[in-house]
C-alpha positions in Angstrom: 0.0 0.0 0.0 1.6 3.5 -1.0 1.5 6.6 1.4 -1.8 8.1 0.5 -3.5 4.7 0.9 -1.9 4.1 4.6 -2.5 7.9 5.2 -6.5 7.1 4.8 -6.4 4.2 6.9 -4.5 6.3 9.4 -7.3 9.2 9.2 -10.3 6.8 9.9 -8.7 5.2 12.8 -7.6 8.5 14.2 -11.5 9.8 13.5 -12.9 6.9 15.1 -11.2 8.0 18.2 -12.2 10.0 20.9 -10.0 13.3 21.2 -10.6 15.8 24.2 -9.7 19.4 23.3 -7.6 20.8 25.9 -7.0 24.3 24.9 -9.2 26.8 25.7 -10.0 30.0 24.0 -11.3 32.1 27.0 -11.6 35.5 24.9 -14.0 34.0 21.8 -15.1 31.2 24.1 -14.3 27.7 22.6 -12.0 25.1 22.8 -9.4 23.4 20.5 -6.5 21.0 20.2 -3.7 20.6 21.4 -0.7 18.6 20.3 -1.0 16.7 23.0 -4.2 16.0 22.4 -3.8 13.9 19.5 0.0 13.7 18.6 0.3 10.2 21.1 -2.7 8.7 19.0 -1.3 9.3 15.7 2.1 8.2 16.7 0.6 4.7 17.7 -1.5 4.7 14.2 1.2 5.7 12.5 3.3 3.1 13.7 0.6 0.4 13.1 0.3 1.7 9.4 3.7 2.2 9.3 3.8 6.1 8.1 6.1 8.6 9.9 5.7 12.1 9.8 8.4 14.6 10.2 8.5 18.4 10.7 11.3 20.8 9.3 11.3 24.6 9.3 12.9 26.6 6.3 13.4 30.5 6.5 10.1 31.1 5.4 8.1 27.6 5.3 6.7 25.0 7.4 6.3 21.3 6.1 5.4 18.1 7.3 6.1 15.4 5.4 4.6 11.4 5.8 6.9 9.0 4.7 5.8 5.2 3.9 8.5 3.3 5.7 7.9 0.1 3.5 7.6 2.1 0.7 10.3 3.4 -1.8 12.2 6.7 -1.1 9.8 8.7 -2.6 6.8 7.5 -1.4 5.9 10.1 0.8 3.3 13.1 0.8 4.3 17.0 2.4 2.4 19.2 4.0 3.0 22.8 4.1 2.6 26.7 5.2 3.7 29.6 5.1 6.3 30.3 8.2 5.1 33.9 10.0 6.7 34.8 13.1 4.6 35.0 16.5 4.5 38.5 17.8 4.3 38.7 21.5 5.4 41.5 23.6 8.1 40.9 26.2 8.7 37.8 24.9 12.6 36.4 24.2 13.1 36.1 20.4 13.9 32.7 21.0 10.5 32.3 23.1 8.7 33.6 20.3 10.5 31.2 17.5 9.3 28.3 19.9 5.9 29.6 19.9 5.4 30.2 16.5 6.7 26.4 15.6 4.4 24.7 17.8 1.5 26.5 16.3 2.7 25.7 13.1 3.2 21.7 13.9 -0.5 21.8 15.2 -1.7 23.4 12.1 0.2 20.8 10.3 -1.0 17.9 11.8 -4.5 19.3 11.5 -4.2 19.3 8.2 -2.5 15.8 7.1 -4.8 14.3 9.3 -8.4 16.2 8.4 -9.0 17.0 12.2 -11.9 19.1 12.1 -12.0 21.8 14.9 -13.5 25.7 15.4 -12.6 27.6 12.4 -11.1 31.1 13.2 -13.5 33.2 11.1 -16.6 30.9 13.2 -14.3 32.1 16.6 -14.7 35.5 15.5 -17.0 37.4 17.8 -20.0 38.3 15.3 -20.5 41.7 14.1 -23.3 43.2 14.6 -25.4 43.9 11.5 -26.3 47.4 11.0 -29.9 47.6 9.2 -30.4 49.8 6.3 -33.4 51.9 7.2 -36.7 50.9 5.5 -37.2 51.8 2.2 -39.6 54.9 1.7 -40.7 55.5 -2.1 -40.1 59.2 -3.3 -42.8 61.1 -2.9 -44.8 61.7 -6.0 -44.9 64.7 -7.0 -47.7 65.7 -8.6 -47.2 65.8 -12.4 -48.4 69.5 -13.9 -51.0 69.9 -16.0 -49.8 70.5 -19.6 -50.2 74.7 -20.2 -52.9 74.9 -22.8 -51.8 76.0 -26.5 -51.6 79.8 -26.3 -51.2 81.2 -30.0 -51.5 84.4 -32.0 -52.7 83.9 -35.5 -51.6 87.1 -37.3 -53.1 87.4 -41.3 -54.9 89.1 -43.5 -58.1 88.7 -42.4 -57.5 89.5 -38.7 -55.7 89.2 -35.3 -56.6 86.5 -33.0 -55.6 84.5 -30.0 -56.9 80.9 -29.4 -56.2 79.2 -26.0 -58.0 75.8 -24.3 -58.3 77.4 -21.3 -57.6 80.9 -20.9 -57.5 81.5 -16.9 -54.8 79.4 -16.4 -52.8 80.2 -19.0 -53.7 83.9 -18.5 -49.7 85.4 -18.5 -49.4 83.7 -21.9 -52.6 85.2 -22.9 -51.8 89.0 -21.7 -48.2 88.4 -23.5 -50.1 88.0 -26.7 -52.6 90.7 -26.5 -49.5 92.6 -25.5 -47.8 91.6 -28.7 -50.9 92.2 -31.4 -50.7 95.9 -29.5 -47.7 96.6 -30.5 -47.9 95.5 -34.1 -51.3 97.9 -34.3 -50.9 100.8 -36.7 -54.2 102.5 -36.2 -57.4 102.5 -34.3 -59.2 100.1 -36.5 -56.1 97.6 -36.0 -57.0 98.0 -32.3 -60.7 97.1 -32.8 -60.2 94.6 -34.7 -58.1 92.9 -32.3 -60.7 93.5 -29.9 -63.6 92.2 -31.6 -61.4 88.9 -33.0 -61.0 88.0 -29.7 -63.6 89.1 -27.9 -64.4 85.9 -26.4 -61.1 86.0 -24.9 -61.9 88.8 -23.2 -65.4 88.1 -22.3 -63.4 84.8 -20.1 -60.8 87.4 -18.7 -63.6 89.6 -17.1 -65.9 86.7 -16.0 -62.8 85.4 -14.1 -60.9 88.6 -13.0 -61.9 91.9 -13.1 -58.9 93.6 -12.6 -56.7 91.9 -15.2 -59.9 92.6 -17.8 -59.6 96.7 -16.6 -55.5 96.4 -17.0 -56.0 94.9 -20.5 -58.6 97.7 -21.6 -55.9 100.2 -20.3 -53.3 99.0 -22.3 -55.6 98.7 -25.3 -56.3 103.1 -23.8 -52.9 103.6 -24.1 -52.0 102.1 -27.3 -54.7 104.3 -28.8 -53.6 107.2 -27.5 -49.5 106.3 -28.5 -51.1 105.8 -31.8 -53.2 109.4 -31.8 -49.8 110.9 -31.3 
């Protein structure tokens, strides 16, 4: 049997075990393996299967490698990661180099042999989620009502001003009676304009007075401008 084959036996009879987890995470409040925890039962499975795993350290790597010991010399499978120095404060360097390489072993280990523990994203301590507020539509705004067609029609046979609804469009309408004014070149310009668009008129006074009496005294004043 080659290494990966004894390396599955080994992993079943090391899952069919029960492990303890001695370490203790007292800040995100779980618990996780040791070496000691398993490193005695793998030993004895590995020497049953007959694997043997090694550990070496280069300047910036970890790796365990299983060896089949029946096996030819490169019958073997390695394990690695990348080697990142512990930082701990008032700590020897030498302390620190110690630390860092048994937390590499144990991840090593964990990993040739599929142990299963806390993962350190689930250790995290949850954030909390902030809520976007509730959605609120725009308020509609009320879409205006299309201004009613306002025109001057300006030929031979007269002057007049049409509009669809002449109170609400009155500025529009006092622009154009504004501007047949001041195209008039006589009195009977100005009654014609009048009497073409009396009905416009007739509206303006029904619905304000006062623009109807400051309308006839710009139609006063035109006369007069033309009298001069």
């Amino acid at each position: 049997m080659n290494v990966f084959g004894k390396l599955q036996k080994a992993r079943v009879q090391l899952h069919g075990t029960a492990l303890n987890k001695s370490g203790k995470n007292s800040f995100a409040k779980f618990n996780y393996f040791e070496l000691a925890d398993f490193i005695p039962t793998v030993t004895k499975i590995f020497n049953e299967v007959g694997l043997c795993g090694v550990v070496s350290f280069s300047a910036d790597t970890a790796y365990l490698t299983v060896y089949n010991v029946d096996g030819e010399k490169d019958d073997f499978i390695t394990f690695t990661s990348p080697l990142v120095m512990a930082s701990m404060d008032r700590v020897q360097p030498i302390q620190s180099l110690g630390a860092t390489h048994t937390y590499l072993r144990r991840y090593l280990w964990l990993m040739a042999m599929e142990i299963v523990e806390n993962d350190a994203v689930d250790a995290a301590e949850p954030a909390t989620p902030t809520l976007a507020p509730p959605f609120k539509p725009a308020k509609a705004e009320p879409i205006p009502k299309p201004k009613a067609k306002v025109a001057t029609n300006m030929n031979d046979d007269g002057w007049t001003i049409s509009s669809e609804n002449v109170m609400e469009n009155l500025p529009a309408v006092v622009l154009a009676v504004e501007t047949l004014l001041a195209v008039a070149k006589n009195e009977e310009d100005l009654l014609t304009i009048f009497q073409k668009n009396k009905k416009v008129f007739d509206e303006i006074k029904a619905g304000s007075e006062s623009e109807f009496e400051a309308l006839m005294a710009k139609f006063t004043a035109t006369k007069e401008q033309l009298k001069g």
